[in-house]
C-alpha positions as CSV (number, residue, x, y, z in Angstrom):
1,X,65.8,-51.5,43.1
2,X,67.8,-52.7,46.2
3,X,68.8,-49.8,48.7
4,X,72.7,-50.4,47.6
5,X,71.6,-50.3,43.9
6,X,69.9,-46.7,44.7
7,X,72.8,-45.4,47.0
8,X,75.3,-46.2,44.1
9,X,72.8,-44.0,41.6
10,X,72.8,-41.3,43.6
11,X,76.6,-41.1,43.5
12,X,76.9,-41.6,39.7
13,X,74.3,-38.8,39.6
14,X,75.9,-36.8,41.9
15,X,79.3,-37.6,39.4
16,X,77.6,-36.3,36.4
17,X,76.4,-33.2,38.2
18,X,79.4,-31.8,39.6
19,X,81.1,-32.4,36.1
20,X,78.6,-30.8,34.4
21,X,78.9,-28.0,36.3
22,X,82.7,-28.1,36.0
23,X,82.7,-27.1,39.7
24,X,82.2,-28.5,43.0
25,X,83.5,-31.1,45.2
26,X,82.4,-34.9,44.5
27,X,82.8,-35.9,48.2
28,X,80.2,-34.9,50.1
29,X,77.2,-36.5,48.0
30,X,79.1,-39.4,47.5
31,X,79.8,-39.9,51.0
32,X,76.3,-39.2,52.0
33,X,74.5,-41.3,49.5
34,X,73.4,-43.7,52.0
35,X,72.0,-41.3,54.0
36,X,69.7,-39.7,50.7
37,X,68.8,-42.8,50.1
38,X,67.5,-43.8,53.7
39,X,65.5,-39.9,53.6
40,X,64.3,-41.2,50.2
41,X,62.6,-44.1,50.8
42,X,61.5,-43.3,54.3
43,X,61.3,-40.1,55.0
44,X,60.8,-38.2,51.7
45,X,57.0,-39.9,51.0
46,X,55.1,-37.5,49.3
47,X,51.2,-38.2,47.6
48,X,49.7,-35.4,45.8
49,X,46.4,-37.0,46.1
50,X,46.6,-37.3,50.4
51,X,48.9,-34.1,51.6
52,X,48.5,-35.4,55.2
53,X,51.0,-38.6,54.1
């Protein structure tokens, strides 16, 4: 999945969420869903197996 593929499921997730909770305000996640996606894939590596990573 390409990094604009990802940043676009993070705001349809983020979507579903806030309407599900029938509360909240849509613009912040959607706005920062670049920026998730960035900490995702760069930042955000976690391996059970090797804590130190």
């Amino acid at each position: 999945m390409d990094r604009k593929h990802l940043a676009n499921a993070i705001r349809a997730l983020s979507m579903d969420g806030v309407q599900q909770a029938n509360s909240g305000h849509p613009g912040a996640p959607m706005g920062m869903a670049d920026i998730a996606e960035v900490l995702w894939r760069s930042h955000l590596n976690h391996n059970p197996s090797n804590p130190e990573c």
